[in-house]
mmCIF file of the C-alpha atoms, coordinates in Angstrom:
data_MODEL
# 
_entry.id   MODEL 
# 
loop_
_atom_site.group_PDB 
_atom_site.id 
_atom_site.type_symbol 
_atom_site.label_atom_id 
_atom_site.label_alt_id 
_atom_site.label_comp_id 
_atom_site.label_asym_id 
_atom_site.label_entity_id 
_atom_site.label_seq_id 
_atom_site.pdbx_PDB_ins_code 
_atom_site.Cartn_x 
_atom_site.Cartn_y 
_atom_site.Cartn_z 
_atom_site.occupancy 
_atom_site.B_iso_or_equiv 
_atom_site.pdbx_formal_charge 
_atom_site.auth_seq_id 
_atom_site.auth_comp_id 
_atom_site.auth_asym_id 
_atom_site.auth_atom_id 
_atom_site.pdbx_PDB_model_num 
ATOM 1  C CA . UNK A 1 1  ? 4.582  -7.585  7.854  1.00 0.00 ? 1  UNK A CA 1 
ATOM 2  C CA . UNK A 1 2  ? 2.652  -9.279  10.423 1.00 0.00 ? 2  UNK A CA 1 
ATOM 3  C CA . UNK A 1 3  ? 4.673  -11.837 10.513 1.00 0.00 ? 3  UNK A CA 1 
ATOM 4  C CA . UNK A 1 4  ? 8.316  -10.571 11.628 1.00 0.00 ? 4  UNK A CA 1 
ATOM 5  C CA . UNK A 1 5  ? 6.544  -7.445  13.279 1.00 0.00 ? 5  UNK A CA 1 
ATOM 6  C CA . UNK A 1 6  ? 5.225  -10.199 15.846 1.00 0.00 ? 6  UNK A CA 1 
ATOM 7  C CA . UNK A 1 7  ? 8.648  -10.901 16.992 1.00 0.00 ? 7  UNK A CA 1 
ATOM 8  C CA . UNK A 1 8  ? 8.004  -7.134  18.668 1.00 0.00 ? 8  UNK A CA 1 
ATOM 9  C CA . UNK A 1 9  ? 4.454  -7.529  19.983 1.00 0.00 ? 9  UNK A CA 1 
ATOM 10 C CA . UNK A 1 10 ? 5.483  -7.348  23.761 1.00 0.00 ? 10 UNK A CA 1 
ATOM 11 C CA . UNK A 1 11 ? 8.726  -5.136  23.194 1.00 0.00 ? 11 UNK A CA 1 
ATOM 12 C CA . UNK A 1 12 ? 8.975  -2.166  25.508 1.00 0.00 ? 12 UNK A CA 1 
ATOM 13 C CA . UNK A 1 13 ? 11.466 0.577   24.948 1.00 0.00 ? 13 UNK A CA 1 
ATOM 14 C CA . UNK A 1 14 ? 11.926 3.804   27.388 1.00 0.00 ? 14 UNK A CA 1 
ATOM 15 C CA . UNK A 1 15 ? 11.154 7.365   25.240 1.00 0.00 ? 15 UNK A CA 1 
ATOM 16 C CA . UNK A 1 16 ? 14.555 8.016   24.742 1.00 0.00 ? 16 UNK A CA 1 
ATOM 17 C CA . UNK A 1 17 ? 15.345 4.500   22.409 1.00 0.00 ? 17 UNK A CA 1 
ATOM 18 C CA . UNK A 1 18 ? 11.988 5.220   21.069 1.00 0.00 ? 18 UNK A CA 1 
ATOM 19 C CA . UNK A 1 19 ? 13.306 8.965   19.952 1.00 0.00 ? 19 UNK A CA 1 
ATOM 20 C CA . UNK A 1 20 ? 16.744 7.393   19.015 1.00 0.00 ? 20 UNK A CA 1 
ATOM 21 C CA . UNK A 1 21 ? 14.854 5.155   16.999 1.00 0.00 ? 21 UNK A CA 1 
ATOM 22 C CA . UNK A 1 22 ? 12.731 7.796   15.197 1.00 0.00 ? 22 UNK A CA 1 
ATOM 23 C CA . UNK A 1 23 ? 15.365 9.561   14.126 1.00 0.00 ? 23 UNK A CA 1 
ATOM 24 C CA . UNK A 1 24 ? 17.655 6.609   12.619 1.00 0.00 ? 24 UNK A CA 1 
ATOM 25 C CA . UNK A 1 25 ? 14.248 5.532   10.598 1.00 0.00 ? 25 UNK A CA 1 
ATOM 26 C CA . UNK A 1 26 ? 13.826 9.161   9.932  1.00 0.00 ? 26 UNK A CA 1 
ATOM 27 C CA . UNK A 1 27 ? 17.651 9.281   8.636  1.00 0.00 ? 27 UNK A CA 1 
ATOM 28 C CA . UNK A 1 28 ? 17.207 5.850   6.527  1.00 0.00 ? 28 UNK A CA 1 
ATOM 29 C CA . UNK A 1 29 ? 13.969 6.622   5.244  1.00 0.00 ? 29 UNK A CA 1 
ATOM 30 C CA . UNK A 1 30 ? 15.504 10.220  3.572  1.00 0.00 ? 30 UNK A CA 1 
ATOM 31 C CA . UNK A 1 31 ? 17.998 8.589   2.268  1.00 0.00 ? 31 UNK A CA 1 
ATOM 32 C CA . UNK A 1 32 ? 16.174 6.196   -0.075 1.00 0.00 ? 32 UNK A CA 1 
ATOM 33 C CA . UNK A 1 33 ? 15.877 7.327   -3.379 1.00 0.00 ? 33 UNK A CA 1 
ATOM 34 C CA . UNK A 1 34 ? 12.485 8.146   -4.947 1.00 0.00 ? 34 UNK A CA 1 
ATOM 35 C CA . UNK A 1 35 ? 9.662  6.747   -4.838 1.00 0.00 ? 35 UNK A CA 1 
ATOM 36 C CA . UNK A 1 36 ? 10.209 5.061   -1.753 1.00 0.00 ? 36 UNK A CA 1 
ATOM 37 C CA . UNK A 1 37 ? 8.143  1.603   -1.256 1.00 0.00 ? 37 UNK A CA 1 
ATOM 38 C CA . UNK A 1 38 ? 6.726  0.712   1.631  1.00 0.00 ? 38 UNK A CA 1 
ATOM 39 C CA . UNK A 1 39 ? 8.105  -2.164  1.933  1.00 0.00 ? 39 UNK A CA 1 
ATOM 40 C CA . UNK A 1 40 ? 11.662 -1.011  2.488  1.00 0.00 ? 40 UNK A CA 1 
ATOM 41 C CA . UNK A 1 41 ? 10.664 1.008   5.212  1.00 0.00 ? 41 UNK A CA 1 
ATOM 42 C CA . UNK A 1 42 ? 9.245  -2.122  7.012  1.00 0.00 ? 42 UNK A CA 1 
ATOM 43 C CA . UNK A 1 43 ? 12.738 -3.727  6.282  1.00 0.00 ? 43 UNK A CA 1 
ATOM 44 C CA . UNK A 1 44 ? 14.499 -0.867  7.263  1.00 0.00 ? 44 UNK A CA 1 
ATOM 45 C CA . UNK A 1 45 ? 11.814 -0.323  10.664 1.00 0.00 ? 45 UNK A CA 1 
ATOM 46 C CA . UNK A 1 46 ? 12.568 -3.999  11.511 1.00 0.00 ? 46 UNK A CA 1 
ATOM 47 C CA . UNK A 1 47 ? 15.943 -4.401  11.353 1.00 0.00 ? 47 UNK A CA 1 
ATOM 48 C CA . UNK A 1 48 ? 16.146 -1.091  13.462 1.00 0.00 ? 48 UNK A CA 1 
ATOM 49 C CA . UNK A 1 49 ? 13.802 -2.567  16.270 1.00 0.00 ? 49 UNK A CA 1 
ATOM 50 C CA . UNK A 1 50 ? 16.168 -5.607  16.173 1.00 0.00 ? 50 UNK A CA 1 
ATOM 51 C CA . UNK A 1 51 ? 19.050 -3.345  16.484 1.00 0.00 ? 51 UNK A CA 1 
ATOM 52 C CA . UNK A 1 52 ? 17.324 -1.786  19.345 1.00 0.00 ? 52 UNK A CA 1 
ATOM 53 C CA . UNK A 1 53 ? 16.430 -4.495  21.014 1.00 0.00 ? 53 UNK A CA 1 
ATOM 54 C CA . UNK A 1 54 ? 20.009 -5.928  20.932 1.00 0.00 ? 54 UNK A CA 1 
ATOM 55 C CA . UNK A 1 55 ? 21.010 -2.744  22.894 1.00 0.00 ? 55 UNK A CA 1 
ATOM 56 C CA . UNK A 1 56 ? 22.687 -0.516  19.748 1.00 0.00 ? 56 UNK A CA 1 
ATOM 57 C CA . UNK A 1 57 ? 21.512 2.700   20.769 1.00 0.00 ? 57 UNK A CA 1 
ATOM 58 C CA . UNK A 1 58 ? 23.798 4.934   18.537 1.00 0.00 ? 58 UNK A CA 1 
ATOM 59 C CA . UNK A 1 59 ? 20.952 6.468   15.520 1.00 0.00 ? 59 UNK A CA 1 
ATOM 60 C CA . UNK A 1 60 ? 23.963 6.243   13.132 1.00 0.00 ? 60 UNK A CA 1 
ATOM 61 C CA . UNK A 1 61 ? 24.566 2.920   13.567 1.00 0.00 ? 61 UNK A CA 1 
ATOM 62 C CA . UNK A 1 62 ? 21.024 2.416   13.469 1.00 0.00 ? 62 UNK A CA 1 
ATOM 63 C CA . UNK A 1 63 ? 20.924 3.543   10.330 1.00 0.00 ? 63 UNK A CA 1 
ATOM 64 C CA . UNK A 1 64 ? 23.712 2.455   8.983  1.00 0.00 ? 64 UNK A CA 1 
ATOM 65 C CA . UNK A 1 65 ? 22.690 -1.875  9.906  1.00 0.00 ? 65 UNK A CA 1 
ATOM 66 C CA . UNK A 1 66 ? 19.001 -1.070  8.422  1.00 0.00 ? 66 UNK A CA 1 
ATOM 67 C CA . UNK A 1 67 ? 20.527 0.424   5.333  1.00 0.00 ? 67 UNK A CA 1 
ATOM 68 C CA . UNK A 1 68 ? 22.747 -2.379  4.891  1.00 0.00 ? 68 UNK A CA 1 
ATOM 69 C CA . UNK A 1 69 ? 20.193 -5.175  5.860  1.00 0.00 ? 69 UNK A CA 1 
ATOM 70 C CA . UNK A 1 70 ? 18.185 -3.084  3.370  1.00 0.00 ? 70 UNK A CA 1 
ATOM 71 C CA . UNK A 1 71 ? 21.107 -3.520  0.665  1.00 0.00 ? 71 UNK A CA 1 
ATOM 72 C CA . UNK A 1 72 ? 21.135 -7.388  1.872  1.00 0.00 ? 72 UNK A CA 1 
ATOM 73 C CA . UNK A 1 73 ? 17.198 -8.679  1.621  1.00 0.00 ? 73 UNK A CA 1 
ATOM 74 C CA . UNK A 1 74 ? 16.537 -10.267 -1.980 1.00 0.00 ? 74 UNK A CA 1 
ATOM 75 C CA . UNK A 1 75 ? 13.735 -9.099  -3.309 1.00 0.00 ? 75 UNK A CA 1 
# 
């Protein structure tokens, strides 16, 4: 985790990404079916910061690219 999660390290986001974000990981995070591993919400928390960072700011679509990424990453 520390790894990728370093890419973030200095990232800065104003509340309101920050809440937009909480609720897409929130949304992704529900969705997963039981028991949900910890590791897919790291995916699914990176790919939204990424997201994010690239300037998607629509929680749906949030969601919706972490899901998939999710979908995408071999285990």
């Amino acid at each position: 985790m520390a790894s990728s999660m370093k890419n973030f390290a200095n990232a800065s986001f104003p509340p309101e990404v920050v809440s937009v974000m909480e609720v897409a990981l929130d949304s992704a995070v529900a969705s997963l079916p039981e028991p949900v591993i910890s590791s897919h919400v790291r995916l699914i928390a990176e790919a939204i910061l990424r997201a994010a960072h690239s300037g998607e700011r629509d929680p749906v679509v949030l969601q919706r690219l972490a899901l998939l990424e999710l979908q995408l990453t071999p285990r």
